[in-house]
C-alpha positions in Angstrom: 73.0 88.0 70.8 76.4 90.0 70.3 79.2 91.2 71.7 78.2 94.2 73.7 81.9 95.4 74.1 81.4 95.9 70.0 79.1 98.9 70.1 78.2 98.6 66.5 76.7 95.1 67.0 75.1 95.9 70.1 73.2 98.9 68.6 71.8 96.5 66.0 70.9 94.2 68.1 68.9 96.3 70.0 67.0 98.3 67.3 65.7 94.9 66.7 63.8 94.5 70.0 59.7 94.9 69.1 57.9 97.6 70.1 55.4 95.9 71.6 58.0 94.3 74.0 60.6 97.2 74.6 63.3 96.9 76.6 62.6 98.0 80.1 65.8 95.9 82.4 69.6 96.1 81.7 71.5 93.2 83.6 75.1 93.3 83.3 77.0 90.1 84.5 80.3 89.3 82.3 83.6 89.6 83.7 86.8 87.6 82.7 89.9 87.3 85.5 93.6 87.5 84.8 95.1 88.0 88.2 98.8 88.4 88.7 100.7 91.2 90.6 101.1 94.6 89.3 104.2 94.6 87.9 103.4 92.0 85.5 100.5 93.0 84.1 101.0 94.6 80.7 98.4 96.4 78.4 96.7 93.2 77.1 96.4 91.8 80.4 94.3 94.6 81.5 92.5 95.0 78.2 91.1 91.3 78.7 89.7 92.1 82.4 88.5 96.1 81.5 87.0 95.2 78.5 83.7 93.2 79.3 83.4 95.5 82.3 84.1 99.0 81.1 83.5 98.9 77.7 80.4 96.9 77.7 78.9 98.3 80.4 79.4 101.8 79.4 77.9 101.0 75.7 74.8 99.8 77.5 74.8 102.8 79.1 74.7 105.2 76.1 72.8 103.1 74.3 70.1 102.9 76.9 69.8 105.5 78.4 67.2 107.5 76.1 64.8 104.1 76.9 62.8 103.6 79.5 64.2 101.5 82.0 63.0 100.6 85.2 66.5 98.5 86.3 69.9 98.5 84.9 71.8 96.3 86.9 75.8 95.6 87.2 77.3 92.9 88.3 80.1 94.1 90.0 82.5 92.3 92.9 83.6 93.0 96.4 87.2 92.5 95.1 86.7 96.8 93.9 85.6 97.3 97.4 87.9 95.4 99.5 90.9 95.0 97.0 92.2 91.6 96.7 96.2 90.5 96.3 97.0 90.1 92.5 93.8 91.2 91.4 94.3 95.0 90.5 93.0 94.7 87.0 89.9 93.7 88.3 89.8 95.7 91.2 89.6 98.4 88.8 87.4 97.0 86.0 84.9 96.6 89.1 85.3 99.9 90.9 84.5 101.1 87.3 81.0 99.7 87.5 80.1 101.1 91.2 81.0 104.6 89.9 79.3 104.2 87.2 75.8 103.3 89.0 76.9 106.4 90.5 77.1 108.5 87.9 73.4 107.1 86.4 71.7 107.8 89.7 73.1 111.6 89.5 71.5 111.6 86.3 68.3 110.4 87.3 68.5 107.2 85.5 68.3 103.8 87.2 71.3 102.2 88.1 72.1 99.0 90.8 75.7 97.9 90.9 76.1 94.7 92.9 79.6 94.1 94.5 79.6 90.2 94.6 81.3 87.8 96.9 82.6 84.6 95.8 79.2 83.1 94.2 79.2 78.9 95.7 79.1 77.1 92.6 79.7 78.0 89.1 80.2 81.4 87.5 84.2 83.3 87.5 85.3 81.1 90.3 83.9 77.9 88.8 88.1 76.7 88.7 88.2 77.6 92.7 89.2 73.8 94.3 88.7 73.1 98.0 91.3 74.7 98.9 90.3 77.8 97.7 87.1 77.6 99.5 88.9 76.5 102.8 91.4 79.5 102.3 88.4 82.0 101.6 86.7 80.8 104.9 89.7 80.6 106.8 89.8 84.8 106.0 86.0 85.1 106.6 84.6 85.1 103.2 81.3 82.8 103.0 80.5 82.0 99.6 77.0 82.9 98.1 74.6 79.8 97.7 72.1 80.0 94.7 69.5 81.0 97.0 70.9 83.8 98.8 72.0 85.3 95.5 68.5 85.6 94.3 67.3 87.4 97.7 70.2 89.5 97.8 69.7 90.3 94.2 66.0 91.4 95.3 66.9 93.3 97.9 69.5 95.1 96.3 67.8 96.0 93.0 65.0 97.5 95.5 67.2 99.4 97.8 67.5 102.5 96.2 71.2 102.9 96.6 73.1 103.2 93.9 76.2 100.7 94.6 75.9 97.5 97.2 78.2 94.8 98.8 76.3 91.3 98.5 79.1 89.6 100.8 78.4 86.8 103.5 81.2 87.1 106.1 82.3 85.3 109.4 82.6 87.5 111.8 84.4 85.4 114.6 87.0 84.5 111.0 87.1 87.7 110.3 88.2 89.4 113.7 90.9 86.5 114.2 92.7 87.6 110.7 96.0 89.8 111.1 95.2 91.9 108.3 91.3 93.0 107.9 90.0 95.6 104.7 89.2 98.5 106.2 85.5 98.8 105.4 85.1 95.6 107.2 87.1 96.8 110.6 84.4 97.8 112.4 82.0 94.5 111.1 85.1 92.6 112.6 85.4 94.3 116.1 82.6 96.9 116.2 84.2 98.2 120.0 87.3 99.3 118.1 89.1 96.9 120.5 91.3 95.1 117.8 95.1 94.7 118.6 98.0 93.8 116.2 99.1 90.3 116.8 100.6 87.5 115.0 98.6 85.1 113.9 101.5 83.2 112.5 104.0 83.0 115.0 104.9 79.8 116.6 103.3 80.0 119.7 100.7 82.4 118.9 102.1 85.5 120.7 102.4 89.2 119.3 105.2 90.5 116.8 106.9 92.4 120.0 107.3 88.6 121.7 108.9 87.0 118.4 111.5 89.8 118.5 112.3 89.4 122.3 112.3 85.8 121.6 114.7 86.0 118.3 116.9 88.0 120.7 117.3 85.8 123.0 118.0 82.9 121.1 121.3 81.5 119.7 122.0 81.6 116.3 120.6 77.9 115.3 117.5 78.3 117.5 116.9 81.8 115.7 116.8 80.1 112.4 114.8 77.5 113.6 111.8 79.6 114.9 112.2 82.2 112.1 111.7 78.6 109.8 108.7 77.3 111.7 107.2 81.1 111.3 107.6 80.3 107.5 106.3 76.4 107.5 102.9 77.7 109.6 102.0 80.7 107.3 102.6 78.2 104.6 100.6 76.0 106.0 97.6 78.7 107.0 98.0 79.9 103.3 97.7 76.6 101.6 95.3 75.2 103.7 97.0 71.8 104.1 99.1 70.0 105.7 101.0 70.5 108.9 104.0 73.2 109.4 106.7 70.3 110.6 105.6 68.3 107.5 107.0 71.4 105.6 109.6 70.9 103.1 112.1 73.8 103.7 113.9 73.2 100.0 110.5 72.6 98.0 110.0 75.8 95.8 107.0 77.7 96.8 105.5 77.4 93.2 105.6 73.5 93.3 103.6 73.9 96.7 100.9 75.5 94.8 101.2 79.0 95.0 100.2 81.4 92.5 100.4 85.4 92.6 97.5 85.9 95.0 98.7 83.3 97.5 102.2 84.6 97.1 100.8 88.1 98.5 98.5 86.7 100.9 101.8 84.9 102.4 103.7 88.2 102.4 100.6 89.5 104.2 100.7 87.2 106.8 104.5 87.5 107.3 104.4 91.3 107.7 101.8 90.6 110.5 103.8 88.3 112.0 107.0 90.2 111.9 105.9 93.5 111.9 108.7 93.9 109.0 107.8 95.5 105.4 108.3 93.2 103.2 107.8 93.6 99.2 105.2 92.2 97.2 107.7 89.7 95.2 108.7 88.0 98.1 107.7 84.4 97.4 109.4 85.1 93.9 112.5 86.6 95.1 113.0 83.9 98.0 111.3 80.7 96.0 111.9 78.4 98.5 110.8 78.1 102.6 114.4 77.7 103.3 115.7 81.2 101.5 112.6 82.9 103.0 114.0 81.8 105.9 117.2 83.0 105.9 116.0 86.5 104.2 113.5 87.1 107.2 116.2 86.3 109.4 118.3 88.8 108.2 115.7 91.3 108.7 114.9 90.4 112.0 118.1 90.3 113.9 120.5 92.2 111.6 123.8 91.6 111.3 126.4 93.2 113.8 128.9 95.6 111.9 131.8 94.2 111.2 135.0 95.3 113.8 136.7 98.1 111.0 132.9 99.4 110.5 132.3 100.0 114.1 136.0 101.7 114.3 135.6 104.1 111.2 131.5 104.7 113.2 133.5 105.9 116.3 136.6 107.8 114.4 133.4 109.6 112.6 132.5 110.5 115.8 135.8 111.8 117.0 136.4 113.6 114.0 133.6 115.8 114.7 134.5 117.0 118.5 138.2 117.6 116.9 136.8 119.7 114.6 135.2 121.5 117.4 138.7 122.0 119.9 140.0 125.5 119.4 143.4 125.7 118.5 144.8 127.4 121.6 142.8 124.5 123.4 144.9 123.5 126.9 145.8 119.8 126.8 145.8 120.0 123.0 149.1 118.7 122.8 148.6 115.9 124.6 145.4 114.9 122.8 147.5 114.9 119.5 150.3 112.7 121.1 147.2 110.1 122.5 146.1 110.1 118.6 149.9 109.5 117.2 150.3 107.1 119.8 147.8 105.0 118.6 148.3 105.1 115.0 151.6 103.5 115.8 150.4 100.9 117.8 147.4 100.4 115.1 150.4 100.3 112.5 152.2 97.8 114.5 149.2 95.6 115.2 149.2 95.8 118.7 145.9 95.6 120.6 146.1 97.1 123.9 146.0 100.8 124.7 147.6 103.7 126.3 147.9 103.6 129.8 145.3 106.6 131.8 146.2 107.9 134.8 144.5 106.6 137.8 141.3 109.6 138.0 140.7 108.7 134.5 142.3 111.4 132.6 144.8 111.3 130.5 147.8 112.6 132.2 150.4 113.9 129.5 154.0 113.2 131.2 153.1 109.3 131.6 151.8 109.4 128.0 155.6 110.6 127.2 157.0 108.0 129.5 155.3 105.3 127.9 155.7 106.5 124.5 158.2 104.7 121.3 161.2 106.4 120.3 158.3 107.5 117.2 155.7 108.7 119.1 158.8 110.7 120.5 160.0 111.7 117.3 156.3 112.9 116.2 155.9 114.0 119.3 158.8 116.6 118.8 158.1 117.1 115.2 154.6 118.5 115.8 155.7 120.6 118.6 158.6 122.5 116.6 156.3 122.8 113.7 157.7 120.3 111.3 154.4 117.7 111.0 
């Protein structure tokens, strides 16, 4: 026995096999998890998870591959296939292996790399609870029982094809999920009939009827649905408990949630909301309550303040003055309409000009109705003195 990410050892270890009884099968199961989002991962993080996979599968390779072998199998996971949310490192430490069956079958050499499912008892996912399993299921994932692991394994090793997916899935789980991998799309609706909807809303309907609905609704009903959109993907996530049982102030991470149900939550929000929404959002929200108030802001934003939507429309005007030659008619009157209400915007009065009955400005009432300094800048502009 050795290490076979040492390739010293490993070389040793096999120029000790007999003659008589050569090595003629490679299986290649280790694998170590680390999950957490990208941004925390750091180089040892991903040297723990590549190393048992990349390394020690590729010195088997190069070691082995003058012998003559009739199977050199990999262990590999659906997780490199599908992706999975706070597993990247070992996403990539698995993709690794099906490219490398790859690469041995171009060369003529044997090569099976098995992309696993969640195995039913024991192995990586030993520390999965109940939950896990219920969460899994929920998504469409069946686990793999003992017995169908050894007639996948078979069938796979006597396939011929160089990289497999050994994956039991609900179908019916599957098709009902908002967000489905893409290599299992048409598996999940094989008529291409899948809509978008939201699996998470509070009464089931599609992203566009949460948004008519938020509109509609006052300010304390909005929060309140935007809350119970929060407390049932919570709830779906978790697999426990019931959304009104909720508790909107409880941190997320005293709930239970790690890194990959934080993402699987943001999943099911964006679904639900049809928003983008970042991959820290459980982290940067930490509680049901600020998520809350976050998505709300998203959803119905904020009308602009009354200066904002002023300066929007001066922005506006500034642009067709801009465009009024100078020798325009009715310029004159245009300027005394603008001075007349700077001076009533400087006196804080609210009410405008008076227009003339058609509509249009007519320039002798403006005069009539104007302040001794509208008058004054009136005359001042006119003799050239502004």
């Amino acid at each position: 026995a050795c290490d076979v990410t040492d390739r010293d050892a490993l070389a040793d270890t096999l120029a000790t096999i007999p003659a008589q009884h050569p090595l003629t099968a490679v299986v290649h199961t280790a694998g170590v998890l680390d999950n957490g989002l990208v941004s925390a991962l750091t180089p040892d993080r991903l040297e723990a998870v590549l190393r048992p996979k990349v390394d020690g599968a590729w010195n088997l390779h190069e070691l082995t591959r003058d012998r003559e072998l009739t199977a050199f199998v990999l262990f590999s996971s659906a997780v490199g296939v599908l992706g999975a949310p706070g597993q990247a490192n070992y996403a990539a430490a698995n993709a690794f292996l099906d490219a490398l069956a790859q690469h041995r079958r171009a060369q003529g050499l044997p090569a099976t790399s098995i992309a696993w499912g969640v195995w039913e008892t024991g192995g990586i996912n030993a520390g999965l609870d109940q939950a896990d399993l219920d969460r899994l299921a929920r998504d469409g994932f069946r686990p793999v029982s003992r017995a169908d692991g050894r007639a996948l394994f078979d069938r796979s090793t006597a396939d011929g094809r160089a990289a497999l997916v050994a994956l039991p899935l609900d179908r019916a789980a599957l098709r009902a999920q908002p967000h489905v991998p893409a290599p299992l799309r048409a598996l999940a609706d094989p008529m291409g009939r899948r809509t978008a909807r939201s699996a998470g809303s509070p009464d089931g309907g599609t992203t566009a009827h949460l948004a008519e609905r938020l509109a509609a609704a006052g300010a304390v009903e909005r929060e309140q649905l935007v809350l119970a959109l929060v407390h049932t993907e919570v709830a779906a996530v978790l697999g426990r408990g019931k959304p009104e049982d909720m508790e909107p102030h409880r941190a997320f991470q005293e709930l239970g949630f790690d890194s990959l149900t934080a993402v699987e939550l943001r999943n099911r929000l964006e679904a639900a909301t049809g928003l983008k929404l970042p991959p820290a959002l459980v982290f940067d929200h930490p509680t049901p309550a600020a998520l809350t108030g976050y998505l709300g802001s998203r959803l119905i934003p904020q009308a602009p303040e009354p200066h904002e939507a002023v300066l929007a429309e001066l922005d506006q005007l500034e642009g067709l003055l801009s465009a009024l030659p100078e020798e325009a008619p009715g310029r004159p009157e245009v300027s005394v309409r603008l001075r007349a209400l700077l001076s009533r915007l400087e006196r804080g009065a609210a009410t405008g000009p008076p227009a003339a009955a058609d509509g249009a400005t007519d320039g002798g009432q403006e005069l009539a109705a104007a302040s001794l300094d509208e008058l004054f800048s009136y005359i001042d502009h006119e003799l050239g003195r502004s």
